[in-house]
Legacy VTK file of the C-alpha trace (Angstrom):
# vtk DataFile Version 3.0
C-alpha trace
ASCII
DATASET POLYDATA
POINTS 375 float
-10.124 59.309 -43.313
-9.251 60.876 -40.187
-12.723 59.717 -38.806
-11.963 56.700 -39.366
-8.826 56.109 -38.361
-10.068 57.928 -34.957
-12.643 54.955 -34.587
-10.358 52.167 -35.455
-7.884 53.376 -32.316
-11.247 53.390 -29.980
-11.989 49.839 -31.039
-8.676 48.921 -30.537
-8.497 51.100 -27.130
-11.859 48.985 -26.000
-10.986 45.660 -27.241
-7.236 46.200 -25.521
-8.953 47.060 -22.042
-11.647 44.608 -22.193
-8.904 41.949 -22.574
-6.450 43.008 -20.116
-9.886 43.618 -17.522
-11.109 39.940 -18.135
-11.360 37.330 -15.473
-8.306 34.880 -15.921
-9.768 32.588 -13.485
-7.344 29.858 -14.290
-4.629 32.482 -12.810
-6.940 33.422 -9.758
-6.635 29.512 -9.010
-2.684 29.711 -9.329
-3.201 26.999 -12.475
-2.883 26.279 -15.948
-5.683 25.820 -18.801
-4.932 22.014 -18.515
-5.495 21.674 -15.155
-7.300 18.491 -14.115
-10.470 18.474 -11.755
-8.598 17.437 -9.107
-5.709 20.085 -9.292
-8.938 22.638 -9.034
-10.424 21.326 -6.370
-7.303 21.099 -4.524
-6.689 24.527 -5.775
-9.533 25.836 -4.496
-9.208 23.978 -1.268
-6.332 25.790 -0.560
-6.946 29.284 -1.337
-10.409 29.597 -0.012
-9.431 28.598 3.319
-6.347 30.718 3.160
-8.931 33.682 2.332
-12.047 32.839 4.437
-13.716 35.947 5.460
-13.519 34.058 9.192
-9.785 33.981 8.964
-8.955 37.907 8.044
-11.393 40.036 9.920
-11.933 43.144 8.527
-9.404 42.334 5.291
-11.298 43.358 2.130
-8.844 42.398 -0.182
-9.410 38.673 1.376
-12.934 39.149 0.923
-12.692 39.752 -2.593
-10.440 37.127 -3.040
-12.846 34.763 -1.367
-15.080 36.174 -3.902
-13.063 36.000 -7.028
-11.675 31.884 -5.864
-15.327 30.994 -5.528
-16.364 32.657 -8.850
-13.227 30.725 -10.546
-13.969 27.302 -9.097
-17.792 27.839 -9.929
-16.773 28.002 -13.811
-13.802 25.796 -13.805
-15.463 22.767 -11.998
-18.106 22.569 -14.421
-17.514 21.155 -17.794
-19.979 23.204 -19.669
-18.965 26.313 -17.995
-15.585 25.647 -18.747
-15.973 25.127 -22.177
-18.088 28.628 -22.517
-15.285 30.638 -20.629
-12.426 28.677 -22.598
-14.045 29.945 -26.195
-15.838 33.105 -25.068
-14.668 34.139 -21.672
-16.017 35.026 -18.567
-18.465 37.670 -19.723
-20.491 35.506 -22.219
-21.135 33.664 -18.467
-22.004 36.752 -17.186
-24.171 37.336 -19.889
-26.313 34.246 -19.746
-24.120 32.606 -22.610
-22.675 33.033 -26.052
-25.338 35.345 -27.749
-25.955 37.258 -24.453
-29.304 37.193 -22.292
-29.489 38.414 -19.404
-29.625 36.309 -16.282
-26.498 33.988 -17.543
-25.923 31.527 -14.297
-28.451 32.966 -11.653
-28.625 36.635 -10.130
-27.990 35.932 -6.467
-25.495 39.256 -5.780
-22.167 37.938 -7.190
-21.970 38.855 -10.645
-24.568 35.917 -11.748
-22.678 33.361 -9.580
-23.106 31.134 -6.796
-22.888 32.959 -3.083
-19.160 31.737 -2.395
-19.899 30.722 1.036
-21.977 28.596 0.335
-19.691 26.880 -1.618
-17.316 26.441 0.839
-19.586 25.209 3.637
-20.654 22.223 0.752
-17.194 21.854 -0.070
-16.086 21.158 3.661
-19.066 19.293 4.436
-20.836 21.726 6.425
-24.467 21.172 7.461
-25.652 24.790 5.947
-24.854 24.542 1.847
-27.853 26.271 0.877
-30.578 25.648 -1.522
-28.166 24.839 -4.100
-26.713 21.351 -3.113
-27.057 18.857 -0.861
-26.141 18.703 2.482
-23.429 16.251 3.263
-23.732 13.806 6.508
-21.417 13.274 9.342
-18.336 11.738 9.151
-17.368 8.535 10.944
-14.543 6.874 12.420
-13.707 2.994 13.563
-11.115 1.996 15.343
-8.835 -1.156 14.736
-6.134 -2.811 17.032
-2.679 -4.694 14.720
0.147 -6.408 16.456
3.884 -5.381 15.304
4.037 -8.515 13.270
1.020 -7.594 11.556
2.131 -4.315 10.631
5.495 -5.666 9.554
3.635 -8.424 7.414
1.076 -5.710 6.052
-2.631 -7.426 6.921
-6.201 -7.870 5.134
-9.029 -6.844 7.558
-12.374 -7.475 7.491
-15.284 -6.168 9.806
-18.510 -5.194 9.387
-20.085 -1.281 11.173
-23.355 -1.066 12.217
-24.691 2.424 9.998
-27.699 3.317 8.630
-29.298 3.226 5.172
-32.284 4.016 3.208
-35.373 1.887 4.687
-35.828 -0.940 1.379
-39.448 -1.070 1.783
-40.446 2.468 1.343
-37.113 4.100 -0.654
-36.381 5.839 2.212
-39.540 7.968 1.761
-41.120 6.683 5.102
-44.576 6.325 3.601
-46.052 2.594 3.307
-48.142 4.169 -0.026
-46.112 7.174 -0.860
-48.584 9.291 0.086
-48.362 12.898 1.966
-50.536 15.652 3.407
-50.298 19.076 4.183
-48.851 19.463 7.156
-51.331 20.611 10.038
-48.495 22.674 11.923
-47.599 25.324 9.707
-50.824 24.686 7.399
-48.009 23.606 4.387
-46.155 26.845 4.928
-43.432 25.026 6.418
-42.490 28.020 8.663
-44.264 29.052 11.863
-44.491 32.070 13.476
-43.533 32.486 17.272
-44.580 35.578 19.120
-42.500 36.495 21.803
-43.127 39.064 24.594
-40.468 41.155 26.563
-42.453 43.447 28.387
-44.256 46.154 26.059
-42.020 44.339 22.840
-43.938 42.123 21.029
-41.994 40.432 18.357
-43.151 37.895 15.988
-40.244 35.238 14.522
-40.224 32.954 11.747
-38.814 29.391 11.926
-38.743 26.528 10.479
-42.026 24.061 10.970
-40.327 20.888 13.222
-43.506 19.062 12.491
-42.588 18.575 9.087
-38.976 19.518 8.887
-39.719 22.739 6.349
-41.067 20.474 4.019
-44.922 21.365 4.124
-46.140 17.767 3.781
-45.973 15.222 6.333
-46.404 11.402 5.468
-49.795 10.599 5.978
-48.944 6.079 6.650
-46.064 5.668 8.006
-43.985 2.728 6.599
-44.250 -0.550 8.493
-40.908 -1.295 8.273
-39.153 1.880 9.814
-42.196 3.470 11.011
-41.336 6.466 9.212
-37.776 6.693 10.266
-36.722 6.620 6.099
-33.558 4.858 7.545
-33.013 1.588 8.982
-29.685 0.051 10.758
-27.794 -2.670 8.930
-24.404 -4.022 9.627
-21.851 -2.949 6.187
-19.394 -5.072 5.697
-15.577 -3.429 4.817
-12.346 -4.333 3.567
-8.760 -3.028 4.702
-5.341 -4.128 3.046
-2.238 -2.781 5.547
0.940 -2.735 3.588
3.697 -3.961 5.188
5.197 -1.352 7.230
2.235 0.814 7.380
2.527 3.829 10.328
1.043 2.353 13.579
-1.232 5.724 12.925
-2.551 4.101 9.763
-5.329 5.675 8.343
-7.718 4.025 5.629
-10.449 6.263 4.408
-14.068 4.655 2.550
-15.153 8.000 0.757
-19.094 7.833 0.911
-19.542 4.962 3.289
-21.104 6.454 6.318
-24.630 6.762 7.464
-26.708 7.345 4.621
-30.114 8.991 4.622
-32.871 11.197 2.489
-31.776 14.706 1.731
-27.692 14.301 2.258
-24.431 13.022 0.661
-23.186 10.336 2.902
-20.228 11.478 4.775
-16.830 9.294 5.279
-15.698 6.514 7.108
-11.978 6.817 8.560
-10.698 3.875 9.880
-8.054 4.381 12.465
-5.135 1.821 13.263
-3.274 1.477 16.545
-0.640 -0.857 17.660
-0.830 -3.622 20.086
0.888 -4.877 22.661
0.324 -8.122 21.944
2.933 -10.573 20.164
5.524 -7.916 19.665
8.561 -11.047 20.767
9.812 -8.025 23.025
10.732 -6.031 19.999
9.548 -1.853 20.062
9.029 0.306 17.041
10.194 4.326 16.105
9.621 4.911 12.657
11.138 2.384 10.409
13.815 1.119 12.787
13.183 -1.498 15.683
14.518 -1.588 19.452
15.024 -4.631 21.957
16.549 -4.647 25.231
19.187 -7.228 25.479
20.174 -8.513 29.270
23.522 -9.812 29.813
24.892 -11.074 32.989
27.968 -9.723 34.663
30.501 -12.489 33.758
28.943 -12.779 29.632
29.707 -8.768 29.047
33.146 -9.131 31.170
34.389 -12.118 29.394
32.474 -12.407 25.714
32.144 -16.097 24.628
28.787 -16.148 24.158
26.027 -16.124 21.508
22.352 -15.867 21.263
19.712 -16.362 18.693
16.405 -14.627 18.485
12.908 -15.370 17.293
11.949 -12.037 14.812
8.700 -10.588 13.404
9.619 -12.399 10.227
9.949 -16.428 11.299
11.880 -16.970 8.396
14.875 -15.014 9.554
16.657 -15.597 13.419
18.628 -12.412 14.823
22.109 -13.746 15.778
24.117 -11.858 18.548
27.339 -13.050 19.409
30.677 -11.664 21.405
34.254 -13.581 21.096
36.154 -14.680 23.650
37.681 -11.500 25.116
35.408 -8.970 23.781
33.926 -7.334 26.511
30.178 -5.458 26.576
29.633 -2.463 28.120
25.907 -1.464 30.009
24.610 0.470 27.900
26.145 -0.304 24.758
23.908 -0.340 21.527
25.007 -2.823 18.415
23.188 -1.527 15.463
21.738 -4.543 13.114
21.137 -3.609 9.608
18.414 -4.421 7.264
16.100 -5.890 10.411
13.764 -3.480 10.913
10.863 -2.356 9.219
9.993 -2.589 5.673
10.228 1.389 3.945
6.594 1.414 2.633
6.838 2.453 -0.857
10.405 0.331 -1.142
10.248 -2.606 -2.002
12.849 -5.279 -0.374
13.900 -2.209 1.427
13.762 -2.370 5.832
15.127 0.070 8.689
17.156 -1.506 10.930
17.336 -3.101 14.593
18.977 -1.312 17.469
19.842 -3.710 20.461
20.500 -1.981 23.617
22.584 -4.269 26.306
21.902 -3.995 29.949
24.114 -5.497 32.112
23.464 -7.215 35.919
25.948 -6.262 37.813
26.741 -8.489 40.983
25.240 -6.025 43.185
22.322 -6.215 41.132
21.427 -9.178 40.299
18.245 -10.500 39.450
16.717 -13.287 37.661
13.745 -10.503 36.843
13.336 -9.754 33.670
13.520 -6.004 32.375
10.356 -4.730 31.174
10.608 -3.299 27.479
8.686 0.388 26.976
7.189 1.353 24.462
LINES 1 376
375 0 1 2 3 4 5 6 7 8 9 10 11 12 13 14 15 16 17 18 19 20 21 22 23 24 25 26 27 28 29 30 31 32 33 34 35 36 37 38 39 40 41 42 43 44 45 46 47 48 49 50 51 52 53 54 55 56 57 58 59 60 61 62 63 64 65 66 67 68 69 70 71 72 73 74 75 76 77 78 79 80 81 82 83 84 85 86 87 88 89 90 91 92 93 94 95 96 97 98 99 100 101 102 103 104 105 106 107 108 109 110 111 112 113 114 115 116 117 118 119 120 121 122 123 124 125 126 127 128 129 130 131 132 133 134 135 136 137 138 139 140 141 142 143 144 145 146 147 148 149 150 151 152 153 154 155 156 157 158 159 160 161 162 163 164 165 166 167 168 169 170 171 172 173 174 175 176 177 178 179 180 181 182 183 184 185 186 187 188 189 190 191 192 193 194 195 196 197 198 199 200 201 202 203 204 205 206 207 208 209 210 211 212 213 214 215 216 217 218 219 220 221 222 223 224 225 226 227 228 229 230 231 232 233 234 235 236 237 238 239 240 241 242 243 244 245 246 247 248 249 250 251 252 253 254 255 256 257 258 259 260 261 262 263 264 265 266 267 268 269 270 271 272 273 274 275 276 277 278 279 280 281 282 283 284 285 286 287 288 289 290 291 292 293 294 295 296 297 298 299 300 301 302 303 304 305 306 307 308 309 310 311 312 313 314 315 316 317 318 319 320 321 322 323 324 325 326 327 328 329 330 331 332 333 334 335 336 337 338 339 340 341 342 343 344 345 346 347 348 349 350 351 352 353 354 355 356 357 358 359 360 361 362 363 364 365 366 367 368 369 370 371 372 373 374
């Protein structure tokens, strides 16, 4: 009896410690167990730059929280995975499954996982992810011109970038018949050696074959089309909608839609706004508000009794400025307009406001030229 009871306080004792040992990897992410893709991705975004070994030199707790993030997003960004560690947790991974086996998810030095920097550089779009996904391609940027009244209006753009793609006639293989040989450089190794001499030091380096880009094979007839390129150029036509009131720094991002070519993710296209000069009826932007410089002679800001009315970004409304008889204007002096600036993006039938700042000619300074408005 005693026996027994002895073992049933070591199972307990075991199962207790193998519990509270386990790999919550939902709380190494900072998340719940409904967490969506994106909140992991994001998650992991986060914390593996906040623990890259690059950032804290020397920091082994960092490392291993590199370590442990990269493990976590491994498991939790694959659906299979995911549903394994949900039911069985992380050791039946470990394991090679529910049922055990050994090998589980690979043997590369991390506990049967992925090598987390790896990871990261394919996460961030670096050019070195490994053997174990694809390299992703170089992202590019355009760069578009709006007037004022266009971004007040909000606009639809189209243009077309010239970017390349997979050659049509071969696949983007670069063979006319599909056809490949062994590579006479590195004799289908796809490494050569170079020997290099320093004095009595010989030393003999490995590197990659450029004759056949590590591949081993070359094309033996080269497509007619892109002579073996695998890419050709073609204009790709895009489409922007501006909402009104968009930031003059607008940015509109086509995930995807950059260069393609054999062996790589295509990388992004950002295209970048800026505001013209052009067709701005003298009016100047900061933020959601709008500025003007009003000019008033000497005898209209002394005596009042005058009015004015302005052409605006919207032609359906006029900007009225008027001062009574009597009502001086100082130089100087800004009248604040409300509701006639520009539209709160997100708000609808909602718009900043228009600040007109008076300058007055005094006698001594007169001048029939006009004041130049700065951005």
């Amino acid at each position: 009896m005693g026996l027994s009871l002895f073992r049933i306080l070591a199972l307990f004792t075991l199962l207790l410690f193998s519990v509270v040992t386990a790999q919550d990897y939902y709380g190494i992410l900072g998340l719940s167990k409904d967490a969506s893709d994106r909140d992991i991705k994001s998650a992991y975004r986060q914390l593996s730059k906040k623990f890259h070994p690059d950032k804290n030199p020397g920091d082994e707790e960092a490392h291993h929280r590199f370590i442990e993030v990269g493990e976590a997003y491994e498991v939790l960004s694959d659906d299979e995975k995911r549903q394994i560690y949900d039911r069985y947790g992380a050791e039946a991974l470990k394991n090679g499954g529910p049922g055990g086996g050994a090998g589980g998810a690979g043997s590369n030095g991390f506990g049967g996982f992925r090598d987390p920097m790896d990871m990261f550089e394919q996460m961030f779009g670096g050019h070195h992810g490994g053997f174990r996904g694809r390299p992703r391609g170089h992202n590019l940027e355009a760069h578009e011109e709006l007037t004022l009244q266009d971004f007040y209006h909000g606009a639809s753009l189209d243009f077309s970038l010239n970017l390349n793609d997979l050659c049509e006639h071969c696949s983007g293989s670069g063979s006319e018949d599909g056809k490949t040989t062994h590579c006479s450089q590195c004799q289908g190794q796809g490494v050569v050696i170079q020997v290099v001499r320093m004095g009595p030091i010989t030393q003999k380096i490995q590197q990659m074959c450029g004759a056949c880009q590590g591949k081993g094979q070359v094309i033996k007839n080269s497509c007619r089309k892109c002579k073996g390129a695998k890419v050709e150029r073609k204009a790709k036509a895009f489409h922007v909608d501006i909402p009104p009131g968009a930031p003059r720094d607008f940015v509109d991002v086509k995930p995807g839609e950059a260069d393609k070519g054999p062996g790589f993710d295509a990388g992004d296209v950002f295209i970048k706004f800026s505001e013209s000069s052009k067709i701005n009826l003298g009016y100047r932007r900061r933020g959601v508000h709008l500025y003007r410089t009003e000019v008033l002679s000497f005898e209209e800001a002394l005596k009042g009794n005058w009015k004015r009315e302005l052409e605006f970004l919207d032609p359906q409304k006029k900007v009225h400025l008027a001062r009574k008889q009597g009502i001086p204007v100082k130089n100087g002096e800004i009248e604040r307009i409300s509701h006639f600036g520009m539209p709160v993006p997100g708000h609808q039938d909602t718009f900043g406001d228009l600040f007109v700042d008076y300058v007055v000619v005094t006698p001594h300074k007169a001048s029939n030229k006009l004041i130049k408005d700065e951005l």
